[in-house]
N, C-alpha and C positions, 0 to 999 in steps of 0.2 A: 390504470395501467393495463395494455394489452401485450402479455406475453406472446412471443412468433414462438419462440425454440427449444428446444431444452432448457439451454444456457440459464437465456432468459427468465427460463418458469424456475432453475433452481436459487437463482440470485431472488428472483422474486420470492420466495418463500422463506427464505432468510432474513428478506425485510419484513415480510408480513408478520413470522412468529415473533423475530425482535422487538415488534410495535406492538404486537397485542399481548407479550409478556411486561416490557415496560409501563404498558399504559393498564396493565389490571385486569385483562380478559381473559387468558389462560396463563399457567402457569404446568412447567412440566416438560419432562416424565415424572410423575411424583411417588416417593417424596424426595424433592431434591437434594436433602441434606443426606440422605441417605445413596445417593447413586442416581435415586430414578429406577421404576418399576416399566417399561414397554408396555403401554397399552391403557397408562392410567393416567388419566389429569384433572388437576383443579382448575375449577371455575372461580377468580378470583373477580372481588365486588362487580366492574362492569361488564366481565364475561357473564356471569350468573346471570345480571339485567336483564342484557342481551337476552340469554336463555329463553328468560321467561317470558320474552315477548313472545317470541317462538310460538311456547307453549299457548300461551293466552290468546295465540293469533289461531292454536289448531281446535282451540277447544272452542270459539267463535264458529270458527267455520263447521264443526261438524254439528255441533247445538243447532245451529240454523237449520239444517237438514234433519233436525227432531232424535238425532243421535245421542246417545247417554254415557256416560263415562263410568266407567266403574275400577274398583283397584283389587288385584287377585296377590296371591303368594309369588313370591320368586324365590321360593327352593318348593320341588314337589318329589314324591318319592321317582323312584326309575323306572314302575309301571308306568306313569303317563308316558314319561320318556321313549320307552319301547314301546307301548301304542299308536306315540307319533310318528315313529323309526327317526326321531332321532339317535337314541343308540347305538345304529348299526348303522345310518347311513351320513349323519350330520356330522363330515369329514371337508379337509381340503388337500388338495396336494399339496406335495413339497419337494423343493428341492434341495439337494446341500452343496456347496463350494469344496470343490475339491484340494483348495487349500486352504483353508479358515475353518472350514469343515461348520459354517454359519447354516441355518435351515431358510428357506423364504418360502414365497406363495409363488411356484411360476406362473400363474395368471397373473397377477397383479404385477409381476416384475416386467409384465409382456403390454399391460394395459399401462404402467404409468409410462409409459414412452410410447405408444404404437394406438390410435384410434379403432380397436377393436374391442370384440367381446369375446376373452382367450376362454371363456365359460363351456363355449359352443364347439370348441377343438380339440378333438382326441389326445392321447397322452403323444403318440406318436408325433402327430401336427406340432405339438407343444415343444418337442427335444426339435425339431426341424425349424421352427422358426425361430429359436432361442440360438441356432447356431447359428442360421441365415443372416439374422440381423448381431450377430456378434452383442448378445446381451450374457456382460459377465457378473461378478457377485461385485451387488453394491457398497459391503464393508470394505474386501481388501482387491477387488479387481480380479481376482483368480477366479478359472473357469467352473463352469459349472459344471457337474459332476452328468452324464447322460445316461440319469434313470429317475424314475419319479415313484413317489408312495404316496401315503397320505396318512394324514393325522387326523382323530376325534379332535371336535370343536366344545366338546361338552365340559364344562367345569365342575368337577365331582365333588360330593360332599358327603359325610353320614350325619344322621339325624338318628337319636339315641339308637345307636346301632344299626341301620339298618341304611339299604345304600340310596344317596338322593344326589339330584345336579341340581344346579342354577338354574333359571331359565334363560333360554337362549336366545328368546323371543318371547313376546308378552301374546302373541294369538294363539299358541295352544292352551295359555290357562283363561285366558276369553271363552272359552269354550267350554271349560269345563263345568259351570254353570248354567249353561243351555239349558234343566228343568225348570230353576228355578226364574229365568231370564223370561222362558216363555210364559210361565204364570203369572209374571208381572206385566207383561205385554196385553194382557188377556188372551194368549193363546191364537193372535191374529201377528201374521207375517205380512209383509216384511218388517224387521225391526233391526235397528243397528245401535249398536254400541264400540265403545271403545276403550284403550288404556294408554295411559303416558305413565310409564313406568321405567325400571331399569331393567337390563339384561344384562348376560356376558355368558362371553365367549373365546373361547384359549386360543384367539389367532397369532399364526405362525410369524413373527419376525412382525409386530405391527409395526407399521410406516404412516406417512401422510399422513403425520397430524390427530385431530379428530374423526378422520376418515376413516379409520379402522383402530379402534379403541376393542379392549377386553372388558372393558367396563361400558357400557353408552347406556344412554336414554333412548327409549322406543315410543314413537305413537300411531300404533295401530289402531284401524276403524274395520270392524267387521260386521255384512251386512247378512242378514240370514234371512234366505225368501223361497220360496216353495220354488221349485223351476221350470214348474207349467206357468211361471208368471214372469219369464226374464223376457218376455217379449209383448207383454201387455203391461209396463212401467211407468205410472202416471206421471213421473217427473221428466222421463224421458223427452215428453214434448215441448219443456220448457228448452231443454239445449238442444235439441238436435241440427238444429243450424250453426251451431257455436263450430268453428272452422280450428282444428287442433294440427302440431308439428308430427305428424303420423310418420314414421319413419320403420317402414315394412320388412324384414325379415328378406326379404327378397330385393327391394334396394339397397340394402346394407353389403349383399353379395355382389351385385353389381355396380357397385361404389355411386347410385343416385343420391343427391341429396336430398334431405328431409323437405316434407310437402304438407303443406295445409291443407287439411282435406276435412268436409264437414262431417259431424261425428252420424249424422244421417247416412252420407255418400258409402262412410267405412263399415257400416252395418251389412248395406245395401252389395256391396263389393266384396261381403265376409273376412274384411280386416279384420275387422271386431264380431263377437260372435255373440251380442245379443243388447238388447237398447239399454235391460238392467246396465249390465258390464262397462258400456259406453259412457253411462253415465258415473259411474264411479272413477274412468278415465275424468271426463271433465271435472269431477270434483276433487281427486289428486290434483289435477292442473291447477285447480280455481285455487288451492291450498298455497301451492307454490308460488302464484300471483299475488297473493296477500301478505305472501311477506314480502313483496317488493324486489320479485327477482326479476329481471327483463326479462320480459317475452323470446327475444333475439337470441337470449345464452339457455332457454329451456327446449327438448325435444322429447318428445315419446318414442323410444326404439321395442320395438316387438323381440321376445325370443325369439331364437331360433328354434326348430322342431328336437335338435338334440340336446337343447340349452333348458329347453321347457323340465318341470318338475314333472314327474310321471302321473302326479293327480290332476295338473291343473290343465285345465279348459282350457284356456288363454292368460297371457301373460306378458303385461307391457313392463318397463321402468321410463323412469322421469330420471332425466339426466341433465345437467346444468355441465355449461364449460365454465370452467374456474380458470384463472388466468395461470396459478399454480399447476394445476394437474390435470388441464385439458378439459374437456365430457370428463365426466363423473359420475354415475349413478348414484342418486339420493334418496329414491323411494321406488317402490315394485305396486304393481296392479295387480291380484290374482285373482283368477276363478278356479277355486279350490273344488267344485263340486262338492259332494257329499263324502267326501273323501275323509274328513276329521271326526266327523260325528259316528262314523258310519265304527272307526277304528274303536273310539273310546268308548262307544258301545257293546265292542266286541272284549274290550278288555278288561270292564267294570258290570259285566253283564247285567248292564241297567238300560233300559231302553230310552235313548236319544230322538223322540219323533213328536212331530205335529199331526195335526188334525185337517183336512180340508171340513168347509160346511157341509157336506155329502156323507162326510163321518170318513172318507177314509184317509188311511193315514200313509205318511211318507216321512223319508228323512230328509232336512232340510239341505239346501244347498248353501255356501257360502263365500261372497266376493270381498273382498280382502286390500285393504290402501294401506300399505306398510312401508312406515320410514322412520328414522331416529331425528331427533331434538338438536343433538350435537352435530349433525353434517352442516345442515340449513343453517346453522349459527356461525360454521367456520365458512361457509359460501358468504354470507353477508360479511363477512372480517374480509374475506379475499377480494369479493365483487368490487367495496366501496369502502376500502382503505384505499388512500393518494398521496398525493404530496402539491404543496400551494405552488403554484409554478411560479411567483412571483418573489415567493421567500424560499432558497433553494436551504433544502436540511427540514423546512416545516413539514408537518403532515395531520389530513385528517381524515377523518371518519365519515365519509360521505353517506349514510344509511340510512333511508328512508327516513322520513319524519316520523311516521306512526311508528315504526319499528326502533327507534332510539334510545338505550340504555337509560338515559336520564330525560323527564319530556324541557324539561329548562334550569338554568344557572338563575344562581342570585346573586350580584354582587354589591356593595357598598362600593363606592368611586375612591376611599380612603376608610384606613380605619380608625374615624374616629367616631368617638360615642354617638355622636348622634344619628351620624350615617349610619350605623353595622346594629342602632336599636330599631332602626326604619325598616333596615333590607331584614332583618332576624323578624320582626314584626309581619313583612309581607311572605316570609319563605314559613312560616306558621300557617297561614291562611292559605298557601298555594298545597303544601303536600297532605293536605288532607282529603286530596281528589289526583294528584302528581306527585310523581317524584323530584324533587328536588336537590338540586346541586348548590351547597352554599360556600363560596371562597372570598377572603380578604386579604390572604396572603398574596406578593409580588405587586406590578404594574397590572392596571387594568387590562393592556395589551397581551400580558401574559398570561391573565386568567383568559382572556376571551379564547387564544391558544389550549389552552389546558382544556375548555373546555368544547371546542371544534374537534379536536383530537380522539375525544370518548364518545362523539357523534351527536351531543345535544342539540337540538334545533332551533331554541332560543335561550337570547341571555339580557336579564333584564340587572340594571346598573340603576340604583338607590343615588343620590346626588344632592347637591344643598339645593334646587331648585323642586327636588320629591319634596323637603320638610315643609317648604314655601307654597308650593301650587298645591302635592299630595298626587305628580305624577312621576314617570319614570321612562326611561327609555328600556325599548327593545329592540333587541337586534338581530337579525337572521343569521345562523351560519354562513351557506352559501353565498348568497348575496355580500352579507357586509351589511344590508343596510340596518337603517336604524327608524326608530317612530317611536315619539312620546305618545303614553295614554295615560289614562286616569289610575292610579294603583285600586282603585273599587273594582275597574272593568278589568283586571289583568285575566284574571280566571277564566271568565268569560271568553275574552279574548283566545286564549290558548283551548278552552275546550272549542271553539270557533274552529280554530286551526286544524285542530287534530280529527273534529271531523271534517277538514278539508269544508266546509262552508261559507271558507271565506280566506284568500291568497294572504300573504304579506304585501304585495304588490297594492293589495285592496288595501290593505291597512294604510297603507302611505298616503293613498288618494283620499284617506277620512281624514288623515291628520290635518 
């Protein structure tokens, strides 16, 4: 479905959360019996799946690139904290309804309606186009009040006594291991690591969904490389012709549309401000492509120079249009410089530094691919949740094959003994390399629905001709179609599929 309007995008979202609550992918505000908590959700069975495809898809992708994964503490005392300046600066504005007297985020109230970045606009700009475009308080419609504050995002805690937060982000405690990171490296840059981990954060009035949770999943990849070397990057010359949606800081002000520009040309033109950095853009992209988002609904937008973080060098996001809530930001690009290391250096007065072979030494720099688990997840629920146009009221799960909750259905045709010992028999043999879905409850018509619905990409039906020949039929999602094989080749078959080595289309022409 492609949302035009508002309207549109809020009816759409009402059918989205309705289908992925009934069908097992979220569940929430949680806990529902309790009211519901803003800002927290359950992953219920095929939401988690999902998840984990997610995850299993970022940790492919950055292993490829000799990346390592590591897992830190999420509660640290409030030294790191105030060495990050999160303390004193990780805030957001707020506004309150002058008659509900409700708090929200006036960027966010300005961004889910309006194709900007309210990041980049003064407080002033922010009461002026809040008033221009008649945006009032989304609980009771009453005006907004015209003055702004802002509130700590930090979620506080004591630990036997003494004062500690959350983390709010999984890259300041990536970091805090830097000694012992480098002596596992052998003390030679560059080297990258990562975490998938939780975070949280006390956002104001959370909205949209998974999109701004007080609770999420993070997975940050942070690269650490000396920075007399961000422009002598030996991977660099693998992509520098790769052609990405660059969308400049300065077309953004002049309402240009986004342009594909090769990651060479934007170096070359100081979009981009070094081959390193380039290349961690293309490898954000490559991420996003892997899970199966269209090229068409992804764009790279540049900060603005007032939107920029005070440490960082440069600074893209990857933003996906969601048919729900327009562009979206779902992951940041940074070049941190030497900016973190240089801080918790200063505040655990321990020295944070590398080595060149010359012997001297420097602190290192650091580029930075940050995004959470839970956006990517509620993007693929939005992108490719539909409805069957042929059976009005049906609906399914259009999502990538590779990316699919479940990789195939098993059914018996009836249940009776001998069918449901056959299909039990072959769904033994299949999920000890896949996940499997086993139904014999309803019509086969209805499971093959039940199971379109959670996104599976095959569904293979056990029958009195499997006991006789010892084959079975499969069936596509999309298509419909169907193709007997041998129940010995099914596995086979399907690891086929999933690395894409071989169509269903193919399959019909072996039959």
């Amino acid at each position: 479905m492609q949302a035009k309007n508002q309207e549109e995008k809020k009816d759409f979202l009402k059918e989205v959360v309705s289908f992925i609550q009934e069908q097992g992918f979220i569940w929430g505000p949680s806990p529902e019996i309790y009211g519901g908590f803003a800002g927290f959700y359950t992953y219920g069975p095929f939401g988690k799946l999902l998840k984990n495809r997610i995850e299993e898809s970022v940790r492919r992708t950055f292993f490829s690139e000799g990346m390592r994964e590591i897992e830190c503490p999420t509660v640290l005392p409030d030294i790191v904290w105030k060495a990050s300046g999160h303390l004193e600066t990780f805030s957001d504005r707020t506004i309150e309804c002058s008659k509900c007297h409700a708090e929200f985020n006036p960027n966010k109230l300005i961004e889910e309606n309006h194709d900007i970045s309210a990041d980049s606009l003064s407080e002033e700009e922010i009461l002026a186009f809040i008033k221009k475009n008649r945006i009032f308080c989304p609980s009771c419609k009453g005006a907004l009040k015209e003055e702004i504050s802002s509130k700590s995002l930090m979620m506080k805690t004591k630990v036997a006594g003494s004062d500690a937060s959350l983390r709010p982000e999984t890259a300041t405690t990536t970091y805090l291991p830097f000694p012992m990171l480098n002596n596992l490296f052998r003390k030679k840059l560059p080297f990258g690591v990562f975490q998938i981990g939780k975070a949280y954060r006390n956002e104001i009035s959370p909205r949209q969904h998974l999109l701004r949770c007080r609770e999420f999943t993070q997975a940050e990849g942070q690269v650490f490389i000396d920075p007399k070397e961000k422009n002598i990057w030996e991977k660099y010359q693998q992509i520098k012709s790769v052609k990405l949606p660059f969308w400049s800081s300065e077309s953004q002000k002049k309402g240009i549309s986004v342009k594909p520009v090769a990651v060479e040309e934007a170096i070359k033109s100081k979009l981009i401000s070094s081959q390193a950095y380039g290349w961690c853009i293309w490898l954000a992209y490559t991420q996003f492509a892997n899970f199966g988002i269209p090229p068409e609904r992804i764009r790279l937008r540049q900060h603005h120079p007032e939107e920029k973080a005070f440490y960082a060098q440069d600074a893209w996001d990857i933003e996906v249009r969601l048919d729900t809530f327009g562009w979206t930001e779902l992951c940041g690009v940074h070049d941190r410089t030497d900016y973190d290391l240089k801080q918790h250096a200063k505040f655990s007065s321990q020295k944070l530094e590398a080595q060149r072979e010359n012997g001297e030494k420097f602190i290192p720099h650091i580029l930075e691919i940050a995004f959470g688990t839970d956006r990517p997840t509620f993007a693929l629920m939005d992108i490719f949740y539909t409805k069957k146009e042929k059976e009005q009221g049906k609906t399914m799960f259009k999502v990538p094959y590779h990316m699919a909750p479940v990789d195939v259905s098993v059914f018996p045709l009836m249940k009776k003994p001998e069918l449901t010992a056959l299909a039990r028999k072959l769904k033994a043999q299949l999920e000890k390399e896949f996940i499997v879905d086993y139904d014999e409850s309803g019509s086969i018509g209805k499971r093959y629905l039940r199971s379109a619905c959670v996104g599976t990409p095959y569904a293979i039906t056990i029958d009195y001709d499997s006991i006789e020949k010892g084959d079975a039929t499969i069936r596509d999602r999309d298509t419909e179609d169907q193709v007997r094989l041998p129940l010995q080749d099914m596995a086979d078959t399907l690891r086929m599929l999933q690395a894409r080595e071989i169509t269903f289309s193919g399959l019909k022409k072996l039959d």
